[in-house]
DRENPA-3360 file (N, C-alpha, C; in nm, 2 decimals, always signed):
BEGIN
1 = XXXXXXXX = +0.23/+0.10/+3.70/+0.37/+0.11/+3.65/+0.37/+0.16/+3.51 ~ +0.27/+0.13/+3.44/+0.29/+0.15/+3.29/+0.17/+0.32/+3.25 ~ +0.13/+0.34/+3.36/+0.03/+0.50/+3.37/+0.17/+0.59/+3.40 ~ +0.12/+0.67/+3.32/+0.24/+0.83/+3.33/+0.19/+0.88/+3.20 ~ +0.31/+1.00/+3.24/+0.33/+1.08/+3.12/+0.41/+1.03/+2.95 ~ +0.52/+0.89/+3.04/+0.58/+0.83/+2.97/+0.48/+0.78/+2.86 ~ +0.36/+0.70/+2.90/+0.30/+0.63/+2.81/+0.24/+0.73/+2.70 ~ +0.18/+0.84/+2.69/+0.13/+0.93/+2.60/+0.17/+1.00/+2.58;
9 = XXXXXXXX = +0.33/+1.01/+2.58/+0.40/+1.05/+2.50/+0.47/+0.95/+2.40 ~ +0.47/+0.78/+2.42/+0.50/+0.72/+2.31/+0.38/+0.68/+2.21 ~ +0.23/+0.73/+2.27/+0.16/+0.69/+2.22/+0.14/+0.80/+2.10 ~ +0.13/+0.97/+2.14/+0.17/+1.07/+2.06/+0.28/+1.08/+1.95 ~ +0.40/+0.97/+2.00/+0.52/+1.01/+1.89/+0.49/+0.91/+1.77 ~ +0.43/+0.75/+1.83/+0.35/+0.67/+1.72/+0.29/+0.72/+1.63 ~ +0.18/+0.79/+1.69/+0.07/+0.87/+1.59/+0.17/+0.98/+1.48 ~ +0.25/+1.08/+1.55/+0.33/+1.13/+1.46/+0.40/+1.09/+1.36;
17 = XXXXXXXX = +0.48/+0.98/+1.38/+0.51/+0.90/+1.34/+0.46/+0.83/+1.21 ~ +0.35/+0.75/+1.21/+0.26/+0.70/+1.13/+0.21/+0.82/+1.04 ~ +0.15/+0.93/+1.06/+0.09/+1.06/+1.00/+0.22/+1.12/+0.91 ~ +0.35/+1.14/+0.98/+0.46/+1.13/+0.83/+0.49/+1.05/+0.75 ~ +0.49/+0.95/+0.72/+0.50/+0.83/+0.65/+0.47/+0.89/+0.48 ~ +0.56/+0.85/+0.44/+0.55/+0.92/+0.27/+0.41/+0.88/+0.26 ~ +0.28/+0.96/+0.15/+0.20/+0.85/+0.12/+0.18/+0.94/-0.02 ~ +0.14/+0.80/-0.10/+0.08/+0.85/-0.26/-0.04/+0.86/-0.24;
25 = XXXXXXXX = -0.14/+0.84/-0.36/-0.26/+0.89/-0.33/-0.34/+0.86/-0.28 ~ -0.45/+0.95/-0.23/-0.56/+0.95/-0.14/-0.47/+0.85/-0.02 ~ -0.32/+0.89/+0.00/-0.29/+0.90/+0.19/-0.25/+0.77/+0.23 ~ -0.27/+0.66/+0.08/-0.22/+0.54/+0.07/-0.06/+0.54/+0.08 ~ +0.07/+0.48/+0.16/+0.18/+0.47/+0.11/+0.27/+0.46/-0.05 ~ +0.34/+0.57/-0.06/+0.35/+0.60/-0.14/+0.45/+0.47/-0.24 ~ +0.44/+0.45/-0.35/+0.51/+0.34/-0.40/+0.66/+0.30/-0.36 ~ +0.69/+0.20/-0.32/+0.83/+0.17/-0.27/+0.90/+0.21/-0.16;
33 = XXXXXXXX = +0.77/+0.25/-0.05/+0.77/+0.26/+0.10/+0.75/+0.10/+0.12 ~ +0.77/+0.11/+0.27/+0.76/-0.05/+0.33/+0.64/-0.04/+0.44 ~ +0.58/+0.05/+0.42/+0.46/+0.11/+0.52/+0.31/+0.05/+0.45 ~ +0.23/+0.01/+0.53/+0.08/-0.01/+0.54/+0.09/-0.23/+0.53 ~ -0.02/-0.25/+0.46/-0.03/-0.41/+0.47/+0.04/-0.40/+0.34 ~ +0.07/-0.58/+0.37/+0.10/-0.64/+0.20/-0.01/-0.68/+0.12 ~ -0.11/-0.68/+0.16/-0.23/-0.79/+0.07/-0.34/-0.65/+0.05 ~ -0.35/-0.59/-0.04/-0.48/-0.47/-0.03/-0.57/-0.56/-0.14;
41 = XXXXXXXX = -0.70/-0.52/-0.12/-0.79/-0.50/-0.16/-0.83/-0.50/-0.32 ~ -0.90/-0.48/-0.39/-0.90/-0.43/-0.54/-0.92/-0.31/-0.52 ~ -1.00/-0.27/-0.47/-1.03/-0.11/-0.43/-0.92/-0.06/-0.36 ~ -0.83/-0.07/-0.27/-0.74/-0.03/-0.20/-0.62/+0.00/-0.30 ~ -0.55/-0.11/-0.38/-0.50/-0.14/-0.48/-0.50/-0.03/-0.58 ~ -0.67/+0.01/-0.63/-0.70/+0.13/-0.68/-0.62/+0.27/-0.63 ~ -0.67/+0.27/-0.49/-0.64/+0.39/-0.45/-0.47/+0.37/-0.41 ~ -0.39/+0.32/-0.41/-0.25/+0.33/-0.37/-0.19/+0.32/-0.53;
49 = XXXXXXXX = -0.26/+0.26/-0.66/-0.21/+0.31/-0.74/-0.26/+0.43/-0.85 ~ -0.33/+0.52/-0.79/-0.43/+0.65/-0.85/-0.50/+0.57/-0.96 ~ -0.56/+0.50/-0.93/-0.66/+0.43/-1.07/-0.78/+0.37/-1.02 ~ -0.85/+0.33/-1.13/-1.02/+0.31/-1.07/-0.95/+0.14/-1.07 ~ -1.09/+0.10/-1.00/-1.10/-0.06/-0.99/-1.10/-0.16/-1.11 ~ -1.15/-0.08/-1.18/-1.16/-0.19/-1.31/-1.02/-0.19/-1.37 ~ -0.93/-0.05/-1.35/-0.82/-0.07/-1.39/-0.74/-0.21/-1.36 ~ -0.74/-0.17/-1.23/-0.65/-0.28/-1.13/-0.71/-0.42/-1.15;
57 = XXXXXXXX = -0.85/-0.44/-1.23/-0.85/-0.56/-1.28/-0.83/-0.64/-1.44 ~ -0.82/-0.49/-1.50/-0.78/-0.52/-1.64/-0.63/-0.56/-1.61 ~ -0.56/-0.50/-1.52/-0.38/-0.54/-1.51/-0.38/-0.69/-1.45 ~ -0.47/-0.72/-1.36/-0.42/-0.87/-1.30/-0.50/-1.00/-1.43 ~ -0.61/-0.96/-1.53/-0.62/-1.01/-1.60/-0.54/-1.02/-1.76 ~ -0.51/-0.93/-1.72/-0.37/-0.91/-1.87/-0.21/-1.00/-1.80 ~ -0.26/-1.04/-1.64/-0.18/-1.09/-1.57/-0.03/-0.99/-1.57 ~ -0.06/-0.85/-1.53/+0.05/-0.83/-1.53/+0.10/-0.82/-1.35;
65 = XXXXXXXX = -0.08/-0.81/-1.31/-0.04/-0.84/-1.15/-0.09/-0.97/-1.14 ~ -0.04/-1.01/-1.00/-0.09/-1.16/-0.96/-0.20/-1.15/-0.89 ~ -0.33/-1.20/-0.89/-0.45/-1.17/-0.83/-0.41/-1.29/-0.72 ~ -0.42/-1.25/-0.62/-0.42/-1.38/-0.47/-0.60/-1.39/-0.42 ~ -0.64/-1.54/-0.50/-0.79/-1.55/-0.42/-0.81/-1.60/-0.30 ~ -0.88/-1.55/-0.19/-0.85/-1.58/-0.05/-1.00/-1.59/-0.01 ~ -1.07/-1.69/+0.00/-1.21/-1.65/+0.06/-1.31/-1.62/-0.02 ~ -1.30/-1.62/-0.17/-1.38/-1.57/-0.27/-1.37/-1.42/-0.33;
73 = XXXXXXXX = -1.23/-1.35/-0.23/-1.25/-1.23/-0.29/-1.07/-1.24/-0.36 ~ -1.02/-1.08/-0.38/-0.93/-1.09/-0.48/-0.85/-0.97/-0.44 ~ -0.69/-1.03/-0.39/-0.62/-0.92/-0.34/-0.51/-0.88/-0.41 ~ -0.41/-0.81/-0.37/-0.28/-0.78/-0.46/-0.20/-0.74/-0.41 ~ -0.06/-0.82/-0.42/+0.01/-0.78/-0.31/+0.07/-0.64/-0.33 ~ +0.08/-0.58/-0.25/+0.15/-0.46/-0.25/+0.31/-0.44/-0.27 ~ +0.35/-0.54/-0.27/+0.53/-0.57/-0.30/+0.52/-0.61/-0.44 ~ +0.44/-0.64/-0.50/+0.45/-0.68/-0.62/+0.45/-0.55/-0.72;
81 = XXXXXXXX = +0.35/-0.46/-0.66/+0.32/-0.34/-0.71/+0.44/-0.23/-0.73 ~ +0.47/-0.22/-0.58/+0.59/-0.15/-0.60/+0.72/-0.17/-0.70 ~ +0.75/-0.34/-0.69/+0.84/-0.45/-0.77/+0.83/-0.35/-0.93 ~ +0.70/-0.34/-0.98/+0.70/-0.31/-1.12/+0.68/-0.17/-1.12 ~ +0.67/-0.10/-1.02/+0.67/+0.10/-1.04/+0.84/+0.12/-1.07 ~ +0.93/-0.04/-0.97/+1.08/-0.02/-0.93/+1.10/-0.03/-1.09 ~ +1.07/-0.14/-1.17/+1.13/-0.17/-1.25/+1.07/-0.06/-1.38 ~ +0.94/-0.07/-1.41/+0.90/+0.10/-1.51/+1.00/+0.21/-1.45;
89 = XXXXX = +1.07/+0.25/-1.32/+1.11/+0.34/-1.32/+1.21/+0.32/-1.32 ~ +1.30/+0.22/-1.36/+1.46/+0.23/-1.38/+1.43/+0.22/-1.51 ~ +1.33/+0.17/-1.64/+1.31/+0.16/-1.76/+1.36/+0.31/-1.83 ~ +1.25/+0.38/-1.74/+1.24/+0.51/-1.82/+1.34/+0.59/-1.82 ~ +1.47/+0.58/-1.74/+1.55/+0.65/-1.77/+1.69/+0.57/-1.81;
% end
């Protein structure tokens, strides 16, 4: 019932779909999309905000981001992130 042409063509328009998706750097969603997870990585975090790792840890220790510890490691929400690109960028103009 669910084999055809029907099925891989919604599976095709998905992938299309997903593959447009604004993205900032290195292909990460670009700030103040609603696309990818909420919780990244420190390294991930890096790469969705063009900066090395240690950056993204000098900002959650200056506490300007919230570091969420889960398991012994250290994530960052991605809503929080965009929260403060929204707010630096209504600042600057």
């Amino acid at each position: 019932m669910f084999d055809g042409p029907h099925t891989s063509n919604n599976a095709r328009t998905r992938t299309t779909a997903v593959s447009e998706a604004p993205t900032g750097p290195a292909g990460a969603p670009k700030p103040g999309s609603n696309d990818g997870p909420y919780l990244l990585s420190v390294r991930k975090a890096a790469e969705y905000l063009g900066r090395t790792e240690k950056a993204v840890r000098h900002l959650y220790e200056r506490r300007i981001l919230t570091p969420l510890r889960i398991d012994g490691r250290v994530f960052i929400d991605r809503r929080e992130i965009d929260h403060l690109y929204e707010r630096a960028r209504a600042e600057a103009y």
